[in-house]
C-alpha positions, 0 to 999 in steps of 0.5 A: 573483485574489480569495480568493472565485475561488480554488479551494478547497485540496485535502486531502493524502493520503499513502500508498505501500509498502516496495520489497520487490518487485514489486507484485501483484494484492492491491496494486492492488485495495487501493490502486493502483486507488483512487490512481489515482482520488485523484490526480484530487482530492487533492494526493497523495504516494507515499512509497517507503518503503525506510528502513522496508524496511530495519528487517527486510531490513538484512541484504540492502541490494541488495535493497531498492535495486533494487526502488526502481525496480521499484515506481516502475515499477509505480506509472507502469505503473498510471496514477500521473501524476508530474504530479498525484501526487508520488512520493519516496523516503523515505530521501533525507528527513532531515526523517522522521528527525528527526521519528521520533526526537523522535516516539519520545519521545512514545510507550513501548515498551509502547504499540508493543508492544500494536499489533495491526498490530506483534504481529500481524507479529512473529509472522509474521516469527517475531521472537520477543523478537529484534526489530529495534528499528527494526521496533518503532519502525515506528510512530513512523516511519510518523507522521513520513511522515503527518505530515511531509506534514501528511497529511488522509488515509492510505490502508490495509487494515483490518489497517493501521488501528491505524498511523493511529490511533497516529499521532494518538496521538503529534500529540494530545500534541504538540499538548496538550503546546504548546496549539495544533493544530501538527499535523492528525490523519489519518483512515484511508481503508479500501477497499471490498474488503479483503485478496485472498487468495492463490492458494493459498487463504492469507488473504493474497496476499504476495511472501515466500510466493510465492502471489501474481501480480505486475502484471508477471506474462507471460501465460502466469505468469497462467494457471498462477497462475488454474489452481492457484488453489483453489475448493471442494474437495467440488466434485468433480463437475460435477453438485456443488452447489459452496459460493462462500464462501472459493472464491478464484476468486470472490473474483477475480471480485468484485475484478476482473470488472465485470460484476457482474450475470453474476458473481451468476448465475455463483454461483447456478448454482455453487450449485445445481451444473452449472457446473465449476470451470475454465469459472470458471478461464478466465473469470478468466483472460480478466479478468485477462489483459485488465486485466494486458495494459495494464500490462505493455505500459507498464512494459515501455517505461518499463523501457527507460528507467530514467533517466526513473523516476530524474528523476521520483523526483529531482523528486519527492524535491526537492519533497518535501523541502521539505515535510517540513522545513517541517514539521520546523522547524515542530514544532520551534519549537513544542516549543521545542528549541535554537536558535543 
């Protein structure tokens, strides 16, 4: 095959999630959906990144390790093909390791500590100045998982952005520092609909503050979640002009109905008033009921045979080890470290 015949070399993207839990709603519509996609023209690597889960669960190991296979289950329920996308587990990569040590010396600990994503979850988690150090060292970490993969793009939520900015950080002076482009910077991939947020009204859908619906959430789990979701709370009355800005049940509808022109109309008939807040909620419900069904259906017959997620996360994790000690040695030699 000449090189005018061969097909043009896809770009890599890297993206994947702490197993902290099952996945929900605010996953997919962030990132499950467009991965799905991605797989179709990317060379794509999901990284479960239970390492890193580790910097702020140390204290409750099992937890993490169980839900390795949880998240692997939601990836395979949502469409991720094991054929097109790679999926590994980011502890059984040396290679990140070392990298995240020999990154850690071209960054300060002032410079971890002005990142808007760290500060802003330091203070979520309520750390204080007991921070774990490898929670501090998230970043450095995450740049050795984007660039062990030579990652073009990352997808992240806007809040995720300064990750990825501080990644090329560290590749610019490894790069200045050898005189040569050893390694690609990454470019952020931000979703079109940013942050869901969670039923209760929060400003994010999260596992930890029980306000969010799993994508393996029973039937009857959704509905209870879609009635005590908030919608505007001086809409008393039918008859009320009701306020769709901030109402949760319509920012459901923008991420999940796709009929878009009804929804529009949806809004303006809330507006003028007339149209109550439960004929929204079933209308809702009926969405995600339609859109979950699937799903669930599919991670339920994957769930009966966990060996096969085992081998498609061993496969994976062997093609991916490769990979990232290629880059490894790479970097390596660049910098010049000892060699026998």
């Amino acid at each position: 095959m000449t090189s005018e015949t061969q097909a043009p070399t896809r770009k890599v993207i890297l993206t994947g999630d702490r197993p902290t839990g099952q996945l929900h709603l605010g996953h997919y519509v962030g990132s499950l959906k467009s991965r799905v996609a991605l797989q179709e023209t990317h060379k794509q690597y999901l990284l479960l990144a239970d390492t890193q889960a580790m910097t702020d669960n140390a204290h409750d190991p099992d937890k993490v390790r169980r839900n390795v296979l949880e998240v692997a289950l939601d990836y395979l329920a949502v469409g991720i093909d094991p054929a097109k996308t790679t999926i590994t587990v980011q502890s059984h990569l040396p290679a990140l390791a070392e990298l995240t040590l020999m990154y850690l010396n071209f960054v300060t600990v002032a410079r971890l500590e002005r990142n808007p994503t760290i500060k802003e979850e330091i203070q979520a988690r309520g750390f204080g100045r007991d921070i774990p150090a490898g929670f501090l060292c998230y970043p450095a970490s995450q740049a050795a998982d984007i660039t062990g993969f030579k990652a073009h793009v990352v997808p992240v939520g806007e809040d995720q952005a300064p990750l990825i900015e501080q990644t090329n950080e560290i590749v610019r002076r490894i790069n200045h520092q050898v005189g040569r482009e050893v390694l690609p910077e990454a470019a952020a991939l931000i979703p079109r609909f940013g942050r869901l947020p969670g039923v209760d009204g929060k400003a994010k859908m999260s596992k930890s503050q029980g306000n969010a619906i799993p994508l393996a959430a029973t039937p009857e789990q959704v509905k209870e979640a879609v009635m005590r979701m908030y919608t505007d709370p001086n809409h008393l009355k039918v008859s009320d002009p009701g306020q769709v800005e901030g109402n949760v049940v319509f920012t459901y509808l923008d991420a999940f109905d796709e009929a878009v022109d009804e929804v529009a109309e949806l809004k303006e008939h809330y507006r003028r008033g007339g149209l109550g807040d439960m004929v929204l909620k079933r209308r809702l419900e009926s969405v995600l009921q339609a859109m979950l069904a699937p799903i669930r259906e599919r991670r339920e017959a994957l769930a009966k045979d966990p060996q096969y997620v085992f081998d498609i996360l061993k496969h994976g994790t062997e093609q991916a080890r490769g990979v990232t000690q290629a880059t490894l040695d790479e970097v390596r030699e660049a910098l010049g470290t000892f060699r026998f």
